[in-house]
N, CA, C and O atoms as CSV, one atom per row, in Angstrom:
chain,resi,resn,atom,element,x,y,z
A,1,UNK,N,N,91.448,60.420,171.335
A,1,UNK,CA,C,90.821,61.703,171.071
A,1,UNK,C,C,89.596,61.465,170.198
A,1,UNK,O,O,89.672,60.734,169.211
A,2,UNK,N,N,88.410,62.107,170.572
A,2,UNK,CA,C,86.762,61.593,170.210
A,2,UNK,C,C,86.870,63.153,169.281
A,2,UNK,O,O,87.669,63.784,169.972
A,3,UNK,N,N,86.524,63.965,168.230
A,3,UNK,CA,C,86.075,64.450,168.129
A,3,UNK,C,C,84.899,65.090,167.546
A,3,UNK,O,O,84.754,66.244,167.142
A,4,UNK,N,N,83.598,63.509,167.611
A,4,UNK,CA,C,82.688,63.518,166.959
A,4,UNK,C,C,81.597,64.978,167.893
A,4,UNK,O,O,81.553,65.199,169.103
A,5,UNK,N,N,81.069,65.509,167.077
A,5,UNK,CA,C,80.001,66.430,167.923
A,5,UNK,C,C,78.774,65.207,168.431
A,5,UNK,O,O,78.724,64.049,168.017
A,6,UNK,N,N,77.989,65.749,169.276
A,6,UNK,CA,C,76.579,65.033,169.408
A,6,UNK,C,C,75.403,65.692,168.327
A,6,UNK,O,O,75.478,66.692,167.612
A,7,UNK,N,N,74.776,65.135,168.436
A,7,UNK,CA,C,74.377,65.311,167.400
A,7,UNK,C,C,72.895,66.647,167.161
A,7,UNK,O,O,72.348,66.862,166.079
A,8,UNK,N,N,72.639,67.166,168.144
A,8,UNK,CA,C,71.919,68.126,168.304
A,8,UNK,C,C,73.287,69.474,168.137
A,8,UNK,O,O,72.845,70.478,167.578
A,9,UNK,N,N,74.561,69.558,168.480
A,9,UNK,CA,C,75.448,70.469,167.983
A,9,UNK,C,C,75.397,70.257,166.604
A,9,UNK,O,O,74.931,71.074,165.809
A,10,UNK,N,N,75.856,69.202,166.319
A,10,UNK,CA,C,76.149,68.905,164.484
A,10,UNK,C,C,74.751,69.748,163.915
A,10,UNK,O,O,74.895,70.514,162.962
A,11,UNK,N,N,73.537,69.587,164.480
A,11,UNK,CA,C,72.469,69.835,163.300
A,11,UNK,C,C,72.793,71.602,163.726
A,11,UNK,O,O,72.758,72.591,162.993
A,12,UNK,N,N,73.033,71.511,164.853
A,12,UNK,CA,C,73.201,73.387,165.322
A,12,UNK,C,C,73.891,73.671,163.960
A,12,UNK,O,O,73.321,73.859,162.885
A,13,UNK,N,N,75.127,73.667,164.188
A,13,UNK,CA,C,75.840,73.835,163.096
A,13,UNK,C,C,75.792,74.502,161.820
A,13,UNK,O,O,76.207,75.577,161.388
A,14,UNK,N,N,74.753,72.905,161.065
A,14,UNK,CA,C,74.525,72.875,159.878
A,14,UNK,C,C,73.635,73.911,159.431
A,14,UNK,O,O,73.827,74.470,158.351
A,15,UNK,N,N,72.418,74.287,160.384
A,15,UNK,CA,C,71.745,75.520,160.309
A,15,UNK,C,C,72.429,76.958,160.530
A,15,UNK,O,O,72.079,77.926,159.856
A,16,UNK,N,N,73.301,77.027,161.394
A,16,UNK,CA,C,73.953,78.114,161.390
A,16,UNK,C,C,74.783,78.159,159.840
A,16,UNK,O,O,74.932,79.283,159.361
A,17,UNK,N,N,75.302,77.015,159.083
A,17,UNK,CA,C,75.832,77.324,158.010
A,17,UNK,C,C,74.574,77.411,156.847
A,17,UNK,O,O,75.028,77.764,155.758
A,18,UNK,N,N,73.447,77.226,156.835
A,18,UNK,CA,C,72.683,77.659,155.951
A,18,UNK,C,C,72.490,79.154,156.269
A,18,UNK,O,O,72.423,79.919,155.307
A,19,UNK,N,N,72.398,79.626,157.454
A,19,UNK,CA,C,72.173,80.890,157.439
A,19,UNK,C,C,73.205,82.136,157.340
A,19,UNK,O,O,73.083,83.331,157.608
A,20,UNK,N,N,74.025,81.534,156.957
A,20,UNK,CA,C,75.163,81.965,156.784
A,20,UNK,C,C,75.063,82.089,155.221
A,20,UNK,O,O,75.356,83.130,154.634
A,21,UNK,N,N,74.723,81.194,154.728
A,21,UNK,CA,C,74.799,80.909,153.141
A,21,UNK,C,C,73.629,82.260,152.935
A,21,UNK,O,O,73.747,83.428,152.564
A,22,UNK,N,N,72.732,81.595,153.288
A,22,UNK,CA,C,71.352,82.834,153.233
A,22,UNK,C,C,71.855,84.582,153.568
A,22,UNK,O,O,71.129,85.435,153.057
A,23,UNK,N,N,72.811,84.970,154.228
A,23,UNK,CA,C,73.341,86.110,154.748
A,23,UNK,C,C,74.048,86.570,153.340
A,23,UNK,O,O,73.808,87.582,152.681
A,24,UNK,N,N,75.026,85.483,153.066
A,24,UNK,CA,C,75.968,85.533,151.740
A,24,UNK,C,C,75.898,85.925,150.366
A,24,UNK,O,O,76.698,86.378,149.547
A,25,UNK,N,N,74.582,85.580,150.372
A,25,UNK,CA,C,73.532,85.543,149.190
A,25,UNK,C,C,73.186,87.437,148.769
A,25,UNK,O,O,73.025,88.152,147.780
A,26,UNK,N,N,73.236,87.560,150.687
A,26,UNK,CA,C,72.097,89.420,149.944
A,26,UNK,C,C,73.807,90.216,149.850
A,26,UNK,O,O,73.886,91.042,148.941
A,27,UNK,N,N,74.949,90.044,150.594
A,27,UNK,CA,C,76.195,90.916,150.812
A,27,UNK,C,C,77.067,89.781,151.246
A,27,UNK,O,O,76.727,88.766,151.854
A,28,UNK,N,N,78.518,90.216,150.731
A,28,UNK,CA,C,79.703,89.725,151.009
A,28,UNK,C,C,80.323,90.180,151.961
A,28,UNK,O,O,80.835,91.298,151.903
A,29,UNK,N,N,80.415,89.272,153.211
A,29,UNK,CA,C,81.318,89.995,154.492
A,29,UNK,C,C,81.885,88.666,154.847
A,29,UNK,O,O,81.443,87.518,154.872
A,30,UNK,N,N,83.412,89.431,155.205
A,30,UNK,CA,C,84.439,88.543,155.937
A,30,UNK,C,C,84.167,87.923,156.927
A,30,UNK,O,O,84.525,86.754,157.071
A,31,UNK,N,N,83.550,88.510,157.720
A,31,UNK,CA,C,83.231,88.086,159.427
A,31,UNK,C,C,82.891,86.470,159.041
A,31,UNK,O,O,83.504,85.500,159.487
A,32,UNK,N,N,81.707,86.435,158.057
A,32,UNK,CA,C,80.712,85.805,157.895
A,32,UNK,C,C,81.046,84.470,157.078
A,32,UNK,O,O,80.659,83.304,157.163
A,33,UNK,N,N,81.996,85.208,156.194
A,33,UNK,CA,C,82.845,83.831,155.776
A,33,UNK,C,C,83.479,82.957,156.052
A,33,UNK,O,O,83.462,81.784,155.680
A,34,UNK,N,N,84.468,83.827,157.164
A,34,UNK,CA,C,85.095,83.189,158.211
A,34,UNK,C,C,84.760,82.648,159.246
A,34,UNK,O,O,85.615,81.849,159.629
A,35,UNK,N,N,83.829,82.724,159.931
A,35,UNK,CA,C,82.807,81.822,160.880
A,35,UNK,C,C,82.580,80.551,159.939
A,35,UNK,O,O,83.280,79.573,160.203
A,36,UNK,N,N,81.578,80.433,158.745
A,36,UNK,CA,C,81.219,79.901,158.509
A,36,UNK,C,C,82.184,78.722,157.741
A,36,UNK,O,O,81.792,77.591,157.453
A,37,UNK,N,N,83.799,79.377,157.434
A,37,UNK,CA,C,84.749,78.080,157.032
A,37,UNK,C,C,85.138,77.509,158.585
A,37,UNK,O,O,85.586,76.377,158.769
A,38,UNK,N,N,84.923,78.351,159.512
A,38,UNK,CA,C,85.865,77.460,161.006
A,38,UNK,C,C,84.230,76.467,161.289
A,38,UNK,O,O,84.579,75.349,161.668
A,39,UNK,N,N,83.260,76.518,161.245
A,39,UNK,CA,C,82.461,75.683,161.538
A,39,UNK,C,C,82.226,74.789,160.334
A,39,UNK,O,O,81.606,73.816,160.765
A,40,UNK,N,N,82.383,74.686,159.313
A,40,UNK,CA,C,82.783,73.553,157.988
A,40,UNK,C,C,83.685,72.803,158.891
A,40,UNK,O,O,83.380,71.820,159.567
A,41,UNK,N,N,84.997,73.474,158.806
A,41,UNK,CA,C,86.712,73.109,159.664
A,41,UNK,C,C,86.033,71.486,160.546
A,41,UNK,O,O,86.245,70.301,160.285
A,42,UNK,N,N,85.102,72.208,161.729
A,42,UNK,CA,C,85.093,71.440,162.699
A,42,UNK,C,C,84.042,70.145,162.457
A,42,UNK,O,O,84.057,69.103,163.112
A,43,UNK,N,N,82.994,70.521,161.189
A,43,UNK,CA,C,82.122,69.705,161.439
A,43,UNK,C,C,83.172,68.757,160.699
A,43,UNK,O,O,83.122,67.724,161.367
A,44,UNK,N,N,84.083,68.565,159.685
A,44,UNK,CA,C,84.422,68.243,158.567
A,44,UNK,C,C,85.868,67.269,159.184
A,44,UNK,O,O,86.181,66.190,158.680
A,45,UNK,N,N,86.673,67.963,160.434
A,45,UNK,CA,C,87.353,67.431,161.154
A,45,UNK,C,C,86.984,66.504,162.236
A,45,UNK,O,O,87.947,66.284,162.970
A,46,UNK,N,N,85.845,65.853,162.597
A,46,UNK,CA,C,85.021,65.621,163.228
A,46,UNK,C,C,86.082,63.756,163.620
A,46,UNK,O,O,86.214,63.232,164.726
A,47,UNK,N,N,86.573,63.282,162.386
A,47,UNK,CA,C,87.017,61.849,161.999
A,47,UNK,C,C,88.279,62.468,161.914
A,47,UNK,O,O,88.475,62.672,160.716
A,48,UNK,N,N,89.014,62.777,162.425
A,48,UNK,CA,C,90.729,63.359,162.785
A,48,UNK,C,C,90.928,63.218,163.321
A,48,UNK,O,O,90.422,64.054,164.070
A,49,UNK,N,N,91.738,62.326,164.085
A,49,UNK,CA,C,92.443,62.100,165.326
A,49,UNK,C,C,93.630,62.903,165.634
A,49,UNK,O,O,94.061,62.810,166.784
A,50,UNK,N,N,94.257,63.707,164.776
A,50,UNK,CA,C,95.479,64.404,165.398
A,50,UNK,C,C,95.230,65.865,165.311
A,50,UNK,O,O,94.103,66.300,165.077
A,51,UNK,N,N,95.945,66.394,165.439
A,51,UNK,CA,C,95.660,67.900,164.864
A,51,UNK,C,C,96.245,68.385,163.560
A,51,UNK,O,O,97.079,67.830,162.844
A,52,UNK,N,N,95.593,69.611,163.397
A,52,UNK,CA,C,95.877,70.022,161.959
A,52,UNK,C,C,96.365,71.676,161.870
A,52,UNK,O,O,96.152,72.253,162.937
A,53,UNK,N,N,96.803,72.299,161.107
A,53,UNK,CA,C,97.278,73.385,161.724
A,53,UNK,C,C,98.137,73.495,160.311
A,53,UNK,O,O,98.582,72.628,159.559
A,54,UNK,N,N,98.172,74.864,160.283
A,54,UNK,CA,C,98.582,75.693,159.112
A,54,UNK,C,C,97.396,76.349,158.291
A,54,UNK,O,O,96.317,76.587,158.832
A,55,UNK,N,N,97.655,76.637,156.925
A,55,UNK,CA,C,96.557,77.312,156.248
A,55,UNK,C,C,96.001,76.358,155.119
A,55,UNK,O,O,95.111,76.664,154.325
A,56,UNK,N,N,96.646,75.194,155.176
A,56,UNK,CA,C,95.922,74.044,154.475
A,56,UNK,C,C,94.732,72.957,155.142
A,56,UNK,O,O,94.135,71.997,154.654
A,57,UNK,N,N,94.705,73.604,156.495
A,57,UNK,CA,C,93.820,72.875,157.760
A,57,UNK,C,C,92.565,72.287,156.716
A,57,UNK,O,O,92.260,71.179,156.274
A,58,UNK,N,N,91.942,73.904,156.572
A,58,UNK,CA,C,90.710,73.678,155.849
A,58,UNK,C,C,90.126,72.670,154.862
A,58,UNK,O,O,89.106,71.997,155.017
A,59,UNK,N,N,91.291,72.696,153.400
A,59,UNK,CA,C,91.227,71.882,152.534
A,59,UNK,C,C,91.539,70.313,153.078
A,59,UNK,O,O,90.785,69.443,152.641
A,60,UNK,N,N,92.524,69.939,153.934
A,60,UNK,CA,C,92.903,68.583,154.498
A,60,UNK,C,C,91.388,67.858,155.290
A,60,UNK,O,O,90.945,66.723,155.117
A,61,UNK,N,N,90.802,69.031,156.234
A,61,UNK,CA,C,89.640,68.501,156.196
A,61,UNK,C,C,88.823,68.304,155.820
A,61,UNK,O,O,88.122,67.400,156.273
A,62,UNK,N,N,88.381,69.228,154.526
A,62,UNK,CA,C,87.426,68.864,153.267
A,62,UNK,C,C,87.994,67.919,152.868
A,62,UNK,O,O,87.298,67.032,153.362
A,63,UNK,N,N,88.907,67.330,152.225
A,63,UNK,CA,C,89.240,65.902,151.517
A,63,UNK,C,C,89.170,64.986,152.392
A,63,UNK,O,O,89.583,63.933,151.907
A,64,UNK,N,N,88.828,64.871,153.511
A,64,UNK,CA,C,89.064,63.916,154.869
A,64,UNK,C,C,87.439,63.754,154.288
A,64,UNK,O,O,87.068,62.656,153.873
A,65,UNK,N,N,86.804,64.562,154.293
A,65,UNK,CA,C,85.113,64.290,154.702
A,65,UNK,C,C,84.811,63.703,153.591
A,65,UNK,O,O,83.989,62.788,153.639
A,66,UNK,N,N,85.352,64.054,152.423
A,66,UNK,CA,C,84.875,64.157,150.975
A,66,UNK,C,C,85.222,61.928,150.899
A,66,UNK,O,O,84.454,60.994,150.667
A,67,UNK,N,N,86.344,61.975,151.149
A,67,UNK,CA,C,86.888,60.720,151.378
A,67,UNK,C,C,86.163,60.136,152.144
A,67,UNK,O,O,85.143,59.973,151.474
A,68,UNK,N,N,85.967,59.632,153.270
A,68,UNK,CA,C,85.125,59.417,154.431
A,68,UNK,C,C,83.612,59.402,153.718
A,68,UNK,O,O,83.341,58.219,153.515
A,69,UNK,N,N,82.677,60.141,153.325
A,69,UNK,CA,C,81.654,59.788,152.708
A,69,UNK,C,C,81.695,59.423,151.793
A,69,UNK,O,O,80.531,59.229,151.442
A,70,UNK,N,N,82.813,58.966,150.522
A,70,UNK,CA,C,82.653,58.120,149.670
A,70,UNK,C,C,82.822,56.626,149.733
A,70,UNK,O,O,82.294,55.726,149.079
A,71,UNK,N,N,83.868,56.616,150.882
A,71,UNK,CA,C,83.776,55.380,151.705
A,71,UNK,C,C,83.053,55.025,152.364
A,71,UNK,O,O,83.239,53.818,152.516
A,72,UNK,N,N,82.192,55.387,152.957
A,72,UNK,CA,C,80.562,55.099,154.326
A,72,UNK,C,C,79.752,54.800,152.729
A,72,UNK,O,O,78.889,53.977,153.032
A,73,UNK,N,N,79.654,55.004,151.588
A,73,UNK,CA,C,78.702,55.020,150.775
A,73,UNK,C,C,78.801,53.604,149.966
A,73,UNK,O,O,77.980,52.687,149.997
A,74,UNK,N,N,80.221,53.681,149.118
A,74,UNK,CA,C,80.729,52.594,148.425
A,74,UNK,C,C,81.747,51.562,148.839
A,74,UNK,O,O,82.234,50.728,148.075
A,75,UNK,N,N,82.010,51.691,150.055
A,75,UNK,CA,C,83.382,50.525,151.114
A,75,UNK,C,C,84.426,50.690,150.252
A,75,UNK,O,O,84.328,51.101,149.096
A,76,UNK,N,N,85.666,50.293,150.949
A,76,UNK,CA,C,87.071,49.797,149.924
A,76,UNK,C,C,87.804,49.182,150.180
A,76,UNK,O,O,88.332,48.899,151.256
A,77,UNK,N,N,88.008,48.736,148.723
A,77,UNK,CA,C,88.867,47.511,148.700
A,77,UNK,C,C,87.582,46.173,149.092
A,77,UNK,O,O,86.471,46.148,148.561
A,78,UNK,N,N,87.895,45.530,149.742
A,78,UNK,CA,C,87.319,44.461,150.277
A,78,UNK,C,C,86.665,44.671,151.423
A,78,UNK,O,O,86.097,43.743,151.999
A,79,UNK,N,N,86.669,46.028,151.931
A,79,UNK,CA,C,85.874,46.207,152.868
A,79,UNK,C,C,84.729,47.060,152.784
A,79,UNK,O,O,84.840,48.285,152.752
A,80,UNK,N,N,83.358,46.309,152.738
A,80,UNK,CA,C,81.948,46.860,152.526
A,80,UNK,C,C,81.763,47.831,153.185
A,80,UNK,O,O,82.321,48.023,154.265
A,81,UNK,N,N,80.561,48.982,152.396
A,81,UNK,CA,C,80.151,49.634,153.141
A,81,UNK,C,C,79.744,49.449,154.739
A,81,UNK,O,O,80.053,49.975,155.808
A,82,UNK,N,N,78.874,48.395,154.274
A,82,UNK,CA,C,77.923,47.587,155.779
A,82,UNK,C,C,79.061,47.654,156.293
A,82,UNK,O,O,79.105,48.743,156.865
A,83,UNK,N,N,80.362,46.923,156.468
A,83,UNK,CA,C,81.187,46.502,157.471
A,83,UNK,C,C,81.560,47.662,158.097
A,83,UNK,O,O,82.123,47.663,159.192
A,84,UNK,N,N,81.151,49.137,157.173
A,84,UNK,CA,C,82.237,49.808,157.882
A,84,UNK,C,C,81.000,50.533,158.599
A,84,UNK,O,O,81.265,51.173,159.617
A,85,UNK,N,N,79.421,50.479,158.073
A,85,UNK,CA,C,78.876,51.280,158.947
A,85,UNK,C,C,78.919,50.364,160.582
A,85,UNK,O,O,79.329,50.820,161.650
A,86,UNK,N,N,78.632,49.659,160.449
A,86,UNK,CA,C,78.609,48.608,161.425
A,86,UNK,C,C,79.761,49.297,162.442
A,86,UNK,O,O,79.622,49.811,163.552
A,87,UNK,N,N,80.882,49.108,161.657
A,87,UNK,CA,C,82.131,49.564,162.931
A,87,UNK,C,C,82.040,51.098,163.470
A,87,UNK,O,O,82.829,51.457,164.343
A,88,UNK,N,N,81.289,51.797,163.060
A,88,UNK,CA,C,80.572,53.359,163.184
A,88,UNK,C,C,81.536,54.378,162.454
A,88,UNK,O,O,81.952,55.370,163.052
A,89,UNK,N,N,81.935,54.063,160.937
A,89,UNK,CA,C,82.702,55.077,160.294
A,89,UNK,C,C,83.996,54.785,160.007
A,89,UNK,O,O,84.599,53.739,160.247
A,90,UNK,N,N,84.386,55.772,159.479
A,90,UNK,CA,C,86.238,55.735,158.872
A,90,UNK,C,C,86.951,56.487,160.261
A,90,UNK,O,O,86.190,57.298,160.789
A,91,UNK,N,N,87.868,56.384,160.715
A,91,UNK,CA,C,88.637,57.461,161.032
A,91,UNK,C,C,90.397,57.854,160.493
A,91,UNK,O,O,91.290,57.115,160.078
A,92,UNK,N,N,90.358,58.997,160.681
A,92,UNK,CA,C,91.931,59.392,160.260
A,92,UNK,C,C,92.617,59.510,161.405
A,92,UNK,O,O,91.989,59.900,162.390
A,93,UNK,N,N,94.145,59.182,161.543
A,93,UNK,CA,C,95.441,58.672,162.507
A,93,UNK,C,C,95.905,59.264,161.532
A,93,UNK,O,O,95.528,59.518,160.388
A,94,UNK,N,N,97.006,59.498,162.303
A,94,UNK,CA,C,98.117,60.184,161.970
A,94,UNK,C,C,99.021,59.020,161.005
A,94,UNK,O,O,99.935,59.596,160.416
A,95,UNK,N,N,98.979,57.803,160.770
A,95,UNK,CA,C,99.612,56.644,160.366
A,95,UNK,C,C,98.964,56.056,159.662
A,95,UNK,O,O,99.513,55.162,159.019
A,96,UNK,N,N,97.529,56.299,159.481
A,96,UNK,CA,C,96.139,55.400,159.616
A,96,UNK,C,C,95.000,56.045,158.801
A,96,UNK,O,O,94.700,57.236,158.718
A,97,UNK,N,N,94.451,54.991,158.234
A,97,UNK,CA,C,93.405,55.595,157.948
A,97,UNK,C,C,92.768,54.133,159.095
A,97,UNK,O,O,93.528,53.195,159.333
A,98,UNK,N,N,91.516,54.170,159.606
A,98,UNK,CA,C,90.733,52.831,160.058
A,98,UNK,C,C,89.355,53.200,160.082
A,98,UNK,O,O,88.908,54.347,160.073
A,99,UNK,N,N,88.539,51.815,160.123
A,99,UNK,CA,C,87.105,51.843,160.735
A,99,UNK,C,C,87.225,52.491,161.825
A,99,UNK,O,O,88.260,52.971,162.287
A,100,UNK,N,N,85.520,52.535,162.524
A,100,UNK,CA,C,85.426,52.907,164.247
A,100,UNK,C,C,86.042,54.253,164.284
A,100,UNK,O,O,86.095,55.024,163.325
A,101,UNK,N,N,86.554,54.495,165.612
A,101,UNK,CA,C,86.743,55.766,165.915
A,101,UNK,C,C,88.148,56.515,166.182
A,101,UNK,O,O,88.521,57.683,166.295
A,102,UNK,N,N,88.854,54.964,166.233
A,102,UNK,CA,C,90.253,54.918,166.821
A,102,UNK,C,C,91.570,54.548,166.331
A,102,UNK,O,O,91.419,54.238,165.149
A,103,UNK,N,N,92.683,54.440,166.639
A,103,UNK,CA,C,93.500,53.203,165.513
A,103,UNK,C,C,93.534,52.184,165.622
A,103,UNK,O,O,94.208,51.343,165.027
A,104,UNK,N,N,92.678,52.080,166.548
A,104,UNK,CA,C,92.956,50.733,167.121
A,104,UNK,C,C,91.515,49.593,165.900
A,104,UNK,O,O,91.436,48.366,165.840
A,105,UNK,N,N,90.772,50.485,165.260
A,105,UNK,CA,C,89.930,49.616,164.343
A,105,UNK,C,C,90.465,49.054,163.144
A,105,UNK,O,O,91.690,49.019,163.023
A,106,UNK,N,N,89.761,48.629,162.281
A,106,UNK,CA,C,90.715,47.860,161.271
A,106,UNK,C,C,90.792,48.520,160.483
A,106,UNK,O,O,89.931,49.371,160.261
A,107,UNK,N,N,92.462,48.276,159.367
A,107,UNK,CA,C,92.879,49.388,159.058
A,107,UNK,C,C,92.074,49.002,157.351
A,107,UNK,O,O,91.657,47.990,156.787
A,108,UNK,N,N,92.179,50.397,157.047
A,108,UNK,CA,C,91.778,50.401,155.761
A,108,UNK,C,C,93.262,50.631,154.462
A,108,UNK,O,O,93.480,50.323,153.290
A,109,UNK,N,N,93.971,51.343,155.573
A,109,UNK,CA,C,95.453,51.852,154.543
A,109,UNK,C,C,96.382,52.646,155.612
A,109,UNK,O,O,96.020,53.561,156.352
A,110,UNK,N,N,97.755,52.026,155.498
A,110,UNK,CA,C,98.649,52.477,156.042
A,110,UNK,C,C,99.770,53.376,155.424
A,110,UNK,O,O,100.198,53.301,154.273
A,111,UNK,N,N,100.128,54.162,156.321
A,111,UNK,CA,C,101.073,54.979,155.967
A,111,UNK,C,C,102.085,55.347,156.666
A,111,UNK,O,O,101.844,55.226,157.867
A,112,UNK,N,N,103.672,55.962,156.322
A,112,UNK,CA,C,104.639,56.502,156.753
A,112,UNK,C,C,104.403,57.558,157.450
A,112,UNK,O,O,104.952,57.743,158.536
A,113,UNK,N,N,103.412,58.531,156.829
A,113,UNK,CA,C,103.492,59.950,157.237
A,113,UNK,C,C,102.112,60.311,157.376
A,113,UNK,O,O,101.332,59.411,157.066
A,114,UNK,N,N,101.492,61.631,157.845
A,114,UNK,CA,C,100.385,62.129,157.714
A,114,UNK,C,C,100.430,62.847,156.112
A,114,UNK,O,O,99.535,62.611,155.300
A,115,UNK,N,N,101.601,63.749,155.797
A,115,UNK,CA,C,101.775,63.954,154.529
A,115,UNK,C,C,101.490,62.990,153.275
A,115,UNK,O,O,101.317,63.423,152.136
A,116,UNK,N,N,101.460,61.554,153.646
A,116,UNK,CA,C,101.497,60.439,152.469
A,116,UNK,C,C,100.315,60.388,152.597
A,116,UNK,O,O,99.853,60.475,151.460
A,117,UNK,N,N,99.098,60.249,153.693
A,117,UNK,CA,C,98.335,60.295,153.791
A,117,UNK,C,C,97.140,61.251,153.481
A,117,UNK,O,O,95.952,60.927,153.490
A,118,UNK,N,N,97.639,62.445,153.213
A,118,UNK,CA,C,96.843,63.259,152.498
A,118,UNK,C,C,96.841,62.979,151.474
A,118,UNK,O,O,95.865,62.438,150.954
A,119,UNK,N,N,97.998,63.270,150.804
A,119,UNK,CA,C,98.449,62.697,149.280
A,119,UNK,C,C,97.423,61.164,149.082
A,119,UNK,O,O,96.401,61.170,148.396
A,120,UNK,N,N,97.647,60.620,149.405
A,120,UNK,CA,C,96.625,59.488,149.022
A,120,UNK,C,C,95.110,59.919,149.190
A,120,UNK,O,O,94.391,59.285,148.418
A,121,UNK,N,N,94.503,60.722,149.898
A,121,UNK,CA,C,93.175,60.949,150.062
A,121,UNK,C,C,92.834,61.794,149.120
A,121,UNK,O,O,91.810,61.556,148.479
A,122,UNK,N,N,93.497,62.787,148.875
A,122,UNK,CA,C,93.634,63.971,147.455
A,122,UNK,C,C,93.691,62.782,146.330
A,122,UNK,O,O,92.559,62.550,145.907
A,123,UNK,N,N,94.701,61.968,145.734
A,123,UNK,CA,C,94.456,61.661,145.059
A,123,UNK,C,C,93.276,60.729,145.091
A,123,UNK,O,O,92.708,60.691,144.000
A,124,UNK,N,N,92.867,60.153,145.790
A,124,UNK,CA,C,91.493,58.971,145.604
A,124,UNK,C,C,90.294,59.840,145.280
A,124,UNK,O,O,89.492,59.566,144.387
A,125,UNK,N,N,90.231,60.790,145.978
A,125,UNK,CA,C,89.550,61.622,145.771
A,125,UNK,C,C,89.150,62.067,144.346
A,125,UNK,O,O,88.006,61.879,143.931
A,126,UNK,N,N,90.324,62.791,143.441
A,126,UNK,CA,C,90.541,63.472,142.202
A,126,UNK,C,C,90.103,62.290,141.180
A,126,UNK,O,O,89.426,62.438,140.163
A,127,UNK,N,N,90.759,60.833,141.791
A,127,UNK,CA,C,90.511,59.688,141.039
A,127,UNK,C,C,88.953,59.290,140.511
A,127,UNK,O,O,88.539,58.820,139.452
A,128,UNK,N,N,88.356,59.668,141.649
A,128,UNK,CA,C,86.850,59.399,142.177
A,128,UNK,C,C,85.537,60.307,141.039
A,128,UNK,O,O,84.586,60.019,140.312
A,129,UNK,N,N,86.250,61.440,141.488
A,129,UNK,CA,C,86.069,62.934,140.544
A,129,UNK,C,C,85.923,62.570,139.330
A,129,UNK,O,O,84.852,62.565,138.724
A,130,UNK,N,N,87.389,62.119,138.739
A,130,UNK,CA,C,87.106,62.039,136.776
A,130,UNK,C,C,86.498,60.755,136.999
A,130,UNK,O,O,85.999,60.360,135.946
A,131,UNK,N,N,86.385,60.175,137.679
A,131,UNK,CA,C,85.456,58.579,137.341
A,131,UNK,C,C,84.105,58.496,137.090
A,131,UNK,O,O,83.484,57.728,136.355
A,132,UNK,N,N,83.724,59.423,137.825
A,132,UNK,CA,C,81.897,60.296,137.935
A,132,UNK,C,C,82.073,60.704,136.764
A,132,UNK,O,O,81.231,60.150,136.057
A,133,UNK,N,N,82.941,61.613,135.963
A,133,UNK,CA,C,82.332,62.943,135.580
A,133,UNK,C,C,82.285,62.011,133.987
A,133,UNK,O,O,81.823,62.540,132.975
């Protein structure tokens, strides 16, 4: 399962969410909010290989992305940035975190569950957070 956009959608997107922001700015409407978190959702789920579902969708894929670009930026563990742009990105498995697109790339961190696997991305994440601040 591919679910990278091409990349003339992705920039669609990103403009539709500025103008959304720009809408947000003069009045507060639901419609508008809600469009604009399901197109976050998708650009943000983009490196997910399984599905996601419930009312934590949203946040699981913000920490997916948030994760994912701190890794494309600074590599981990022993595995360089370069190596991983090279392999074209992180992706998330249900078991898996890996390079490339698939599970079949090399793994970066394994897991029991998709649940352990959030839990580890939340926390690297939070870790990441007070380390900056």
């Amino acid at each position: 399962m591919n679910n990278r956009l091409h990349i003339g959608e992705y920039n669609g997107k990103k403009d539709r969410i500025k103008e959304i922001e720009s809408l947000l700015d003069k009045e507060s409407n639901l419609d508008l909010i809600c469009e604009r978190n399901e197109i976050e959702f998708k650009i943000n789920k983009q490196e997910i290989n399984f599905r996601l579902t419930g009312n934590n969708k949203y946040y699981y894929a913000h920490q997916c992305a948030l994760f994912q670009e701190y890794v494309w930026n600074n590599g981990f563990g022993h595995i360089t940035s370069d190596m991983i742009k090279n392999e074209t990105g992180v992706c998330f498995n249900e078991y898996s975190i890996n390079t490339g697109y698939n599970q079949y790339g090399r793994d970066l961190k394994r897991f029991n569950s998709k649940q352990e696997m959030f839990g580890f991305v939340i926390g690297y994440n939070m870790a990441i957070e007070n380390k900056v601040k």
